[in-house]
C-alpha positions in Angstrom: 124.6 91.0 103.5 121.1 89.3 104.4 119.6 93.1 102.9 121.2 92.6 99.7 120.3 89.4 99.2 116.9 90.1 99.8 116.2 93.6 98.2 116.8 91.1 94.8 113.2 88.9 95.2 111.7 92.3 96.6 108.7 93.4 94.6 109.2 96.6 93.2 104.9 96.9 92.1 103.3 97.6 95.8 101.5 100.3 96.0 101.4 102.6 99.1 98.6 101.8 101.6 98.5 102.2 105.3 96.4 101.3 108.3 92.6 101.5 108.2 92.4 101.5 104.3 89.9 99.6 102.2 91.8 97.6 100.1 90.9 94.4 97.1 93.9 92.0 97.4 94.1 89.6 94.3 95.5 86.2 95.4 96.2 83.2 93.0 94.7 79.8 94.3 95.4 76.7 93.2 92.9 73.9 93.2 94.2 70.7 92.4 96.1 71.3 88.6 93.5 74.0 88.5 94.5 77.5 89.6 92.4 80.6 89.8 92.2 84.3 91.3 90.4 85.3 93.9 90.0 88.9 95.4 89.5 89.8 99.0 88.2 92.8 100.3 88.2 94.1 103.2 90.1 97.1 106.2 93.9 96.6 106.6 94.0 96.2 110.3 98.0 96.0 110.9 101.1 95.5 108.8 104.0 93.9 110.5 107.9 93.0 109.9 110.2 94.6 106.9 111.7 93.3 103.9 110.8 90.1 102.9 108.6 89.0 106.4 106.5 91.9 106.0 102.9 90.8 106.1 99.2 92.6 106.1 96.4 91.7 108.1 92.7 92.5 106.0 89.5 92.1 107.5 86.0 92.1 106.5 82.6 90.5 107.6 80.9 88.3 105.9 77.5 86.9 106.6 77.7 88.8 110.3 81.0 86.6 110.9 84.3 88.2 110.9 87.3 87.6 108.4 90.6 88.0 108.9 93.4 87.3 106.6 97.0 87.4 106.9 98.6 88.3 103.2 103.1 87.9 102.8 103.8 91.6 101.1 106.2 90.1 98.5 104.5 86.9 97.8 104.1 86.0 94.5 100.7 84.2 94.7 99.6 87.9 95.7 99.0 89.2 92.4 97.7 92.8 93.1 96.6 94.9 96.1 94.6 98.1 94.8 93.6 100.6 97.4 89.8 101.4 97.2 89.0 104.1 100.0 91.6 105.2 102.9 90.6 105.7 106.7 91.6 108.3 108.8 93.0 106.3 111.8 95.3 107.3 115.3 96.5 103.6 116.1 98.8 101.2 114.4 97.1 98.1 115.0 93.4 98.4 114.6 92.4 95.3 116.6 89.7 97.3 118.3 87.3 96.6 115.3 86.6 92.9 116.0 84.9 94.2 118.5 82.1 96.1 116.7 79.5 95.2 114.4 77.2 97.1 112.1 78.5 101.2 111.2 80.4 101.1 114.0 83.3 99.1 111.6 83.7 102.1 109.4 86.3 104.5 109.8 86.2 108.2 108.8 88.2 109.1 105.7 91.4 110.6 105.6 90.5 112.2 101.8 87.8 113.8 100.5 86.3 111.7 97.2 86.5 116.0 95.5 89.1 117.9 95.7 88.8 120.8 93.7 90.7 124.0 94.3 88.5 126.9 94.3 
């Protein structure tokens, strides 16, 4: 019964993204009685929960200092998530990268940028 009522306030607009993908998350912020977007970039590290608690970790360094963000799926103050670039990964949880710096951060990619069929 808690599925049904839930699957109603679902968003139906997510598009598919997994582990170890660069994606730009677009997040409404209100200021005062002001409110603006702001986009965040960065490697989804881990994705957790299911239906309505399911949440996304991003992170990205800025300024040599890591980031780490913790985004609802179905929130409505996130506004868009486009996937930019996907990694080739073997875990679930890519924790291991707070631990590196530099080009050690990047993961492989999982698809070429051309595919052509020749």
């Amino acid at each position: 019964m808690l599925d049904a009522v839930e699957s109603k306030s679902l968003r139906k607009d997510i598009p598919h993204f997994e582990i170890g993908d660069v994606v730009d998350v677009r997040t409404r912020i209100k200021e005062g009685n002001k409110e603006r977007t702001q986009v965040f970039t960065g490697t989804v590290i881990a994705r957790k929960g299911r239906g309505m608690n399911e949440t996304f970790t991003v992170r990205r360094i800025v300024d040599n200092e890591g980031v780490e963000r913790i985004f609802p799926l179905h929130s409505p103050n996130v506004l868009d998530i486009r996937p930019i670039r996907s990694g080739k990964t073997k875990r679930a949880k890519l924790y291991y990268l707070r631990k590196r710096t530099g080009k050690a951060v990047r993961l492989a990619r999982r698809h070429s940028e051309h595919t052509t069929s020749e």
